[in-house]
N, CA and C atoms as an extended XYZ file, in Angstrom:
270
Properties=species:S:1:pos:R:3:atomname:S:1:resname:S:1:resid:I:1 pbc="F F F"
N       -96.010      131.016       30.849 N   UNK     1
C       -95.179      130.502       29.784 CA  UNK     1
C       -95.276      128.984       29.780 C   UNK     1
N       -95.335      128.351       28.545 N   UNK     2
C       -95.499      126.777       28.555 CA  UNK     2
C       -94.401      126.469       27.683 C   UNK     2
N       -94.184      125.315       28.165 N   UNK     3
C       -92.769      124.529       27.734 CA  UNK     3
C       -92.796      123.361       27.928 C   UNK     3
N       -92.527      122.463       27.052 N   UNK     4
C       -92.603      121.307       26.470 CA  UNK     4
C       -91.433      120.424       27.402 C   UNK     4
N       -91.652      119.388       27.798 N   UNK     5
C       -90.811      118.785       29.129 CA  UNK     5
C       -89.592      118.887       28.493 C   UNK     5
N       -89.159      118.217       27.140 N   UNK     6
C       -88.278      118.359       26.595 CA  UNK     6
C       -87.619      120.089       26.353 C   UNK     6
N       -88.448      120.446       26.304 N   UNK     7
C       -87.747      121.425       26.172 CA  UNK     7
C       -87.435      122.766       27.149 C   UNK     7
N       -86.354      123.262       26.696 N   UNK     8
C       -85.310      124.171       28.083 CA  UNK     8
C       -85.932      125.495       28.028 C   UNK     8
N       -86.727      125.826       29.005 N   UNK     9
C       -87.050      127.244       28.873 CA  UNK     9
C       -86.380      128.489       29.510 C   UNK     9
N       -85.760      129.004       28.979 N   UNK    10
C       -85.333      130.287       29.587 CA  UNK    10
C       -85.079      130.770       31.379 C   UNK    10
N       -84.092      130.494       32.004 N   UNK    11
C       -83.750      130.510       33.507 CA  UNK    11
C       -84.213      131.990       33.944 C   UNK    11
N       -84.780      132.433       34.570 N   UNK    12
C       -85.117      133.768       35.268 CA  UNK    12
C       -83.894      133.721       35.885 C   UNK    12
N       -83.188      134.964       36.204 N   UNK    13
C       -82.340      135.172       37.171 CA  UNK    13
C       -83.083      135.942       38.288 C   UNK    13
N       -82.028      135.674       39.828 N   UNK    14
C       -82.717      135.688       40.679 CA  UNK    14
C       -81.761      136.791       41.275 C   UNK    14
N       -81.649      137.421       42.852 N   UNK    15
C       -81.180      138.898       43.021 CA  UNK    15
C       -79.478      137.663       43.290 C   UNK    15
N       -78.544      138.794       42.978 N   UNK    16
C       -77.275      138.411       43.076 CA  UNK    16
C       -76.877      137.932       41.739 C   UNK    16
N       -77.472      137.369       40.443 N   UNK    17
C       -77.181      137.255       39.334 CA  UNK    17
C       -77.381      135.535       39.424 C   UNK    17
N       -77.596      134.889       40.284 N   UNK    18
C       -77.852      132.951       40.436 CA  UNK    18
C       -79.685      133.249       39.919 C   UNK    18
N       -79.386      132.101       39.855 N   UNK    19
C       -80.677      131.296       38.982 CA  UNK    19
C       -81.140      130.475       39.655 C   UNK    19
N       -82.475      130.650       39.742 N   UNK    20
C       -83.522      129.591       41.067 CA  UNK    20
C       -83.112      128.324       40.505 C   UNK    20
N       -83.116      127.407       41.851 N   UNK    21
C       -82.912      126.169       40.988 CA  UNK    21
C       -83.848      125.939       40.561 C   UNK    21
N       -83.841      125.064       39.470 N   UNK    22
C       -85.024      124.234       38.475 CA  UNK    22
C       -85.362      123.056       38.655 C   UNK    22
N       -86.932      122.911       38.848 N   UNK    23
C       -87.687      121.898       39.781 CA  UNK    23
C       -88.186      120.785       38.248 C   UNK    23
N       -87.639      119.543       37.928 N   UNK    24
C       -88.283      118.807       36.866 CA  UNK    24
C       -88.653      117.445       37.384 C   UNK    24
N       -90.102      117.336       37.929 N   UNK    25
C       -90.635      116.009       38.377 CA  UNK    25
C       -90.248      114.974       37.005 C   UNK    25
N       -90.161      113.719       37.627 N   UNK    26
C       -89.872      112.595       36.196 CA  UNK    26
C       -91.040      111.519       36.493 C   UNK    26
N       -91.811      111.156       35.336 N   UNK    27
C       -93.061      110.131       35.437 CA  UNK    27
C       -92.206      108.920       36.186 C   UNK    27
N       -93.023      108.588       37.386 N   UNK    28
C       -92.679      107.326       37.846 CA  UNK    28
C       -91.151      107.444       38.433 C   UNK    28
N       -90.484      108.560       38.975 N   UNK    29
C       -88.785      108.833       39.093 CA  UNK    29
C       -89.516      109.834       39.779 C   UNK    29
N       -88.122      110.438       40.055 N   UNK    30
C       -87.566      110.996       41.188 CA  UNK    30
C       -87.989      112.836       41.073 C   UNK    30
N       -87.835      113.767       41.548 N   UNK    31
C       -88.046      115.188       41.463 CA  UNK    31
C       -86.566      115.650       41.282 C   UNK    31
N       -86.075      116.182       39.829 N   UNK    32
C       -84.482      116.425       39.886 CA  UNK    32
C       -84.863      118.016       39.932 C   UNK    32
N       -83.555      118.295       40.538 N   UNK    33
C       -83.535      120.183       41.335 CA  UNK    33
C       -82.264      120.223       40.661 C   UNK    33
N       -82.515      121.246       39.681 N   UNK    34
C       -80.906      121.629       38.872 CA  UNK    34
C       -80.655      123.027       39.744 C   UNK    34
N       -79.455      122.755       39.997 N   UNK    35
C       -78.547      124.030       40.416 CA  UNK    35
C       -78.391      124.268       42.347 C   UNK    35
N       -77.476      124.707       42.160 N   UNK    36
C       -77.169      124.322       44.016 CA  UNK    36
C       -78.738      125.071       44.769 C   UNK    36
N       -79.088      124.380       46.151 N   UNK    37
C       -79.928      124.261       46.556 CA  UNK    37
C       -79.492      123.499       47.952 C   UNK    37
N       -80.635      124.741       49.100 N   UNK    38
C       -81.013      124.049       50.126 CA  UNK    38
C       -82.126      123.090       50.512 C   UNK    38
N       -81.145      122.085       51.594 N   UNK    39
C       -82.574      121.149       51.377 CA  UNK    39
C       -82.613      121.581       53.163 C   UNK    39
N       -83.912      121.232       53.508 N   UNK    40
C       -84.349      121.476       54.859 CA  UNK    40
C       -84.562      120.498       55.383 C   UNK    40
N       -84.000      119.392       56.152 N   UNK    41
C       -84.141      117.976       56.539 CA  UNK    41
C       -85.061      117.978       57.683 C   UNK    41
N       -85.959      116.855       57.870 N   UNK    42
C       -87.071      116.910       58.248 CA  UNK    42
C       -86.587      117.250       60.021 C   UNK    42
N       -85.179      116.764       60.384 N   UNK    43
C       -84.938      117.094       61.784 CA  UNK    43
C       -84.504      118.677       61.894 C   UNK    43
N       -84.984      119.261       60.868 N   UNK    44
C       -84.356      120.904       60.926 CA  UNK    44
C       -83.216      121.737       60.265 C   UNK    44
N       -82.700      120.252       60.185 N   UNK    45
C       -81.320      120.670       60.168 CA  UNK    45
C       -80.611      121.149       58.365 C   UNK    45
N       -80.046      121.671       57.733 N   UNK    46
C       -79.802      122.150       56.342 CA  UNK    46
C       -78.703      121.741       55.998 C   UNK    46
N       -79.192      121.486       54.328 N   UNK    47
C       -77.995      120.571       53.847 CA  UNK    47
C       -77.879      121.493       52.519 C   UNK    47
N       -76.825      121.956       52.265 N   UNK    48
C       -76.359      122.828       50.932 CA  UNK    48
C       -75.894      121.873       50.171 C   UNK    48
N       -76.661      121.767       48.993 N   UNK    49
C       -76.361      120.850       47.755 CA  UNK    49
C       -75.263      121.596       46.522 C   UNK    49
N       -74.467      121.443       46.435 N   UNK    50
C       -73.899      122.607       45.427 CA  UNK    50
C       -74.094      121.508       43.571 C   UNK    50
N       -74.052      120.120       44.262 N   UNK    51
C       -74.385      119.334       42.776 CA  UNK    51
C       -75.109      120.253       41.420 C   UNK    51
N       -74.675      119.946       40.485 N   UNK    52
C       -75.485      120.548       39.386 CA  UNK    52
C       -76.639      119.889       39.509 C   UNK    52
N       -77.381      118.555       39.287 N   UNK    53
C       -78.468      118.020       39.655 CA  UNK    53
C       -78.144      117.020       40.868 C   UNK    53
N       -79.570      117.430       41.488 N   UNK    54
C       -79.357      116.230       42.532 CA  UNK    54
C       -81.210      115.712       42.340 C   UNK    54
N       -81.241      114.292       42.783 N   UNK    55
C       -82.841      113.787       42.726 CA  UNK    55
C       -83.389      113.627       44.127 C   UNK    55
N       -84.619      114.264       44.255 N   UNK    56
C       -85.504      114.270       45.493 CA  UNK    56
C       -85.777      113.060       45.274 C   UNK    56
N       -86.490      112.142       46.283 N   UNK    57
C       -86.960      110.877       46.227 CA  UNK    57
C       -88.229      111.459       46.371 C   UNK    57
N       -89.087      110.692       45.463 N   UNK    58
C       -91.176      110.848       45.644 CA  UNK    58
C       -91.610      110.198       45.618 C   UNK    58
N       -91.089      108.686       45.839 N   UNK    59
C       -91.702      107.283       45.667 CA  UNK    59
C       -91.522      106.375       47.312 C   UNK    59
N       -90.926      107.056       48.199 N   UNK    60
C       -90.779      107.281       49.373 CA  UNK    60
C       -89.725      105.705       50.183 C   UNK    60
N       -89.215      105.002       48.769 N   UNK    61
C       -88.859      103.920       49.060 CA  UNK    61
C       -87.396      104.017       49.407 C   UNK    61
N       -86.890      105.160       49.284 N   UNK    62
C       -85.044      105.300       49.810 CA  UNK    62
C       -84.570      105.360       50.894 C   UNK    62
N       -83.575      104.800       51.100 N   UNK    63
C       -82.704      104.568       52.085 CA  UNK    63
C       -82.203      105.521       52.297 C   UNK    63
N       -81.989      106.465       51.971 N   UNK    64
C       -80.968      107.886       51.753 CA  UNK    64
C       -82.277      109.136       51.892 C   UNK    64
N       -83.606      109.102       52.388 N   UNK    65
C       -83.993      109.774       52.268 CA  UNK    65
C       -83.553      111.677       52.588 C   UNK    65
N       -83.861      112.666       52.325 N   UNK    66
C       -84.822      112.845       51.033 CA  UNK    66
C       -84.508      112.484       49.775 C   UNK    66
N       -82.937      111.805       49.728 N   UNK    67
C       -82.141      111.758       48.393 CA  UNK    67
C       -82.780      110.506       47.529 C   UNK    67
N       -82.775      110.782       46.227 N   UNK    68
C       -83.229      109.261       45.229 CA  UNK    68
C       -81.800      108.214       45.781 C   UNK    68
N       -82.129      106.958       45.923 N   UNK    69
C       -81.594      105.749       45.640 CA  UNK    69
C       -81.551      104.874       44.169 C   UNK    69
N       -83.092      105.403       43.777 N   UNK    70
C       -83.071      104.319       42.457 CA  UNK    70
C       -84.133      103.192       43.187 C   UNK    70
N       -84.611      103.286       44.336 N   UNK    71
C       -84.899      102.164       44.714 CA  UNK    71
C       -86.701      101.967       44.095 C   UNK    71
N       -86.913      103.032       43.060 N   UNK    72
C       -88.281      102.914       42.703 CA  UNK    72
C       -87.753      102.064       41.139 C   UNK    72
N       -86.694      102.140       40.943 N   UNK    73
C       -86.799      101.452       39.557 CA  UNK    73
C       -86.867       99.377       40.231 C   UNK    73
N       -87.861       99.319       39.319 N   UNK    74
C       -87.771       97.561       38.646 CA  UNK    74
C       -86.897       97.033       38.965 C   UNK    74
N       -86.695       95.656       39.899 N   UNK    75
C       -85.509       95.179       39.894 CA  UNK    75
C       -86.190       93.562       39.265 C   UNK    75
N       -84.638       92.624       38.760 N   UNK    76
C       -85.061       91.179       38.506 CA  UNK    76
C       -84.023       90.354       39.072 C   UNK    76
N       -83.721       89.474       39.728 N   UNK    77
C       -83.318       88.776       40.332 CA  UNK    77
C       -82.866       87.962       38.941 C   UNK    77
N       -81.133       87.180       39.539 N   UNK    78
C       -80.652       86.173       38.491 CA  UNK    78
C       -80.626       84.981       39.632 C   UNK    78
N       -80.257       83.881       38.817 N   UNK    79
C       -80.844       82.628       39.376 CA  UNK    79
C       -79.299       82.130       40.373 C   UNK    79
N       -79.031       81.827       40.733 N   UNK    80
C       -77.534       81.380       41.502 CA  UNK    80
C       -77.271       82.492       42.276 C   UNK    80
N       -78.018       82.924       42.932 N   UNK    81
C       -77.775       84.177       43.855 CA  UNK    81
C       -77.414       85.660       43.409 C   UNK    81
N       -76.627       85.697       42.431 N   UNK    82
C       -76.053       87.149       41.529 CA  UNK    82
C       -77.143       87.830       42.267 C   UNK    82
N       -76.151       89.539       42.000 N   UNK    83
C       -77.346       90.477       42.010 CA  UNK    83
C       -78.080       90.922       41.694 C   UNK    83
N       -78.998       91.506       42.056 N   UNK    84
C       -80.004       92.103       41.464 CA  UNK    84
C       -79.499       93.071       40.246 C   UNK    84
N       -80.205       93.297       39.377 N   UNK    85
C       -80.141       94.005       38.062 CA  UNK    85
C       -81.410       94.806       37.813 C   UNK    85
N       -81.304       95.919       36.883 N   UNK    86
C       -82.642       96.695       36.775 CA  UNK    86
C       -83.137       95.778       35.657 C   UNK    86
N       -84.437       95.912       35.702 N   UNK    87
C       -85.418       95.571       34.518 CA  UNK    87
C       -84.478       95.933       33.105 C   UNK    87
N       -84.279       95.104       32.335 N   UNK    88
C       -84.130       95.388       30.710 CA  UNK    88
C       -82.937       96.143       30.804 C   UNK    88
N       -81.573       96.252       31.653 N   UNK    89
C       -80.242       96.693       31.865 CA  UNK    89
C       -79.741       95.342       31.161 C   UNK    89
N       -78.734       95.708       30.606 N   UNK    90
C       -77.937       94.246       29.765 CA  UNK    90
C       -76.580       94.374       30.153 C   UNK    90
C-alpha cells in the first residue's frame, strides 16, 4: 500500500484491539513514533512511552538521547549575549 507522507493511511490493528505504533521519519528531523511504545535503552533497560507522539533522535546530536532535543535544528546567535534562537523563529 502507498501513501503519500501527507497523507494518513489506515492503522492495522494489532492482537488486543491497540494499533502498532506508527513509525514517520521527518527530512532532516527526528523519527516520530505515534502511539504508546517501548523503547529499549541501549543499557537494557525499558522505557514505556505512553505519549501520543514522542521523537527518536537520528541526527545523533541530543542530550536526552534516544529522545529528540531539537538540537539538529539551526541555531543563530543575538549580539549582547541573548539566547540562542532557531533560524527564521521571530
Amino acid at each position: 500500500m502507498s501513501v503519500s507522507p501527507n497523507e494518513e493511511a489506515p492503522r492495522p490493528r494489532a492482537a488486543g484491539n491497540a494499533a502498532p505504533p506508527r513509525l514517520r521519519p521527518l527530512p532532516e528531523g527526528p523519527l516520530l513514533v505515534e502511539g504508546p511504545a517501548e523503547i529499549v535503552m541501549p543499557d537494557g533497560s525499558v522505557v514505556l512511552c505512553e505519549r501520543p507522539v514522542m521523537a527518536l533522535c537520528t541526527c545523533r546530536r541530543t542530550l536526552r538521547a534516544p529522545f529528540c532535543d531539537t538540537s539538529h535544528r539551526p541555531r543563530t546567535r543575538r549580539r549582547g549575549g541573548g539566547q540562542a534562537r532557531e533560524a527564521g523563529a521571530s
